[in-house]
C-alpha positions as a LaTeX table, in Angstrom:
\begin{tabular}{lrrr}
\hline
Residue & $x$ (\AA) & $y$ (\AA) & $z$ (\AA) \\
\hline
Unk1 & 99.49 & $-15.36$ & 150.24 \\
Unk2 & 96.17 & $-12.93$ & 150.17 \\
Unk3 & 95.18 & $-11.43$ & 146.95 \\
Unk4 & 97.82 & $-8.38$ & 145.65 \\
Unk5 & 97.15 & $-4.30$ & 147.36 \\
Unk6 & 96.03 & $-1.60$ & 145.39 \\
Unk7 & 98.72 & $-0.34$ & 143.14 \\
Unk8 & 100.37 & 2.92 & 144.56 \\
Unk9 & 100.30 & 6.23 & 142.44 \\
Unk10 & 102.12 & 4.69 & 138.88 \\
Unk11 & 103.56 & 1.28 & 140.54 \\
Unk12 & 103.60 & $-1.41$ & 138.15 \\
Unk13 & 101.80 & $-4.63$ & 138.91 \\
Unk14 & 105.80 & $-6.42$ & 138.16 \\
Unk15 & 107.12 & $-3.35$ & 141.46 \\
Unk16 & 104.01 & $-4.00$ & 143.51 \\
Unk17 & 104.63 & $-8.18$ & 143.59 \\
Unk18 & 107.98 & $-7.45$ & 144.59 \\
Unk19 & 107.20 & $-5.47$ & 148.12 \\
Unk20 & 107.43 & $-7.41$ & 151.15 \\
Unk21 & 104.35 & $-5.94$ & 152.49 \\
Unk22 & 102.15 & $-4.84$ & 149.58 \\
Unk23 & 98.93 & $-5.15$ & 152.08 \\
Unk24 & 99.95 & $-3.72$ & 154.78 \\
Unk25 & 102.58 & $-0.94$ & 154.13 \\
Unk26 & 100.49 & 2.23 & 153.30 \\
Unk27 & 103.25 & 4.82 & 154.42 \\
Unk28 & 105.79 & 3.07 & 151.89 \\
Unk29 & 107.99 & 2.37 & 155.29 \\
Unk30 & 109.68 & $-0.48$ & 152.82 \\
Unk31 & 110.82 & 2.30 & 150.26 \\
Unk32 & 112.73 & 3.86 & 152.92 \\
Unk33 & 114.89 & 0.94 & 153.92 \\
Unk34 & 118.36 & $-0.18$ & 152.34 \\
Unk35 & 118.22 & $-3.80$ & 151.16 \\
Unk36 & 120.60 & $-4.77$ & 153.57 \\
Unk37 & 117.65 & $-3.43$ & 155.95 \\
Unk38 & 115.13 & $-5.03$ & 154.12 \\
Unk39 & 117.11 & $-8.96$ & 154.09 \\
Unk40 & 116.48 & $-10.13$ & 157.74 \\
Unk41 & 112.40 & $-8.60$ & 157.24 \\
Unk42 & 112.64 & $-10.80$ & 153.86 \\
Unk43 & 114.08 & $-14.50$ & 155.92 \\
Unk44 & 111.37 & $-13.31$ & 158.52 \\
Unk45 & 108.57 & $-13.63$ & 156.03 \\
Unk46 & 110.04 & $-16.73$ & 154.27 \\
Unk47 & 109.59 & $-18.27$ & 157.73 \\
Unk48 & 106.25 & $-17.33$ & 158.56 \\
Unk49 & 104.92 & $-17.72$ & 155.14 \\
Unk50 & 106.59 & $-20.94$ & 154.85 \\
Unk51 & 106.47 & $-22.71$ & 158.60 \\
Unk52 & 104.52 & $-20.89$ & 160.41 \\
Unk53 & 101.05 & $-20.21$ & 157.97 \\
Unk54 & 100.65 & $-23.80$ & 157.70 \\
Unk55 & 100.76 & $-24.46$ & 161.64 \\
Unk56 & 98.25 & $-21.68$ & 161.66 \\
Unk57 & 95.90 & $-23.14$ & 159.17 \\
Unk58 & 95.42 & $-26.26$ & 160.54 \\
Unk59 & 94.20 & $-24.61$ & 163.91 \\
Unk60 & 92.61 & $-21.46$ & 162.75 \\
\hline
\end{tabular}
């Protein structure tokens, strides 16, 4: 995983970890959703982080 984001306006380092997309959300979409919204985007990264990076390293 790529280094942490910039903090937002008084996010804690512990809150920023958390986000699903702390590089690449700068609207704060993710603080909009329900976490029943936010579970299938959660498997979905598990996946890619998990199977797909790896396939992606070896070729990239």
């Amino acid at each position: 995983m790529s280094a942490p984001a910039e903090l937002a306006a008084g996010e804690t380092a512990e809150a920023a970890a958390g986000r699903l997309y702390p590089d690449c959300d700068p609207y704060g979409i993710e603080d909009r959703l329900t976490g029943a919204e936010k579970a299938p985007l959660r498997r979905l990264r598990r996946v890619l982080e998990d199977e797909v990076r790896p396939l992606l390293a070896e070729h990239w």
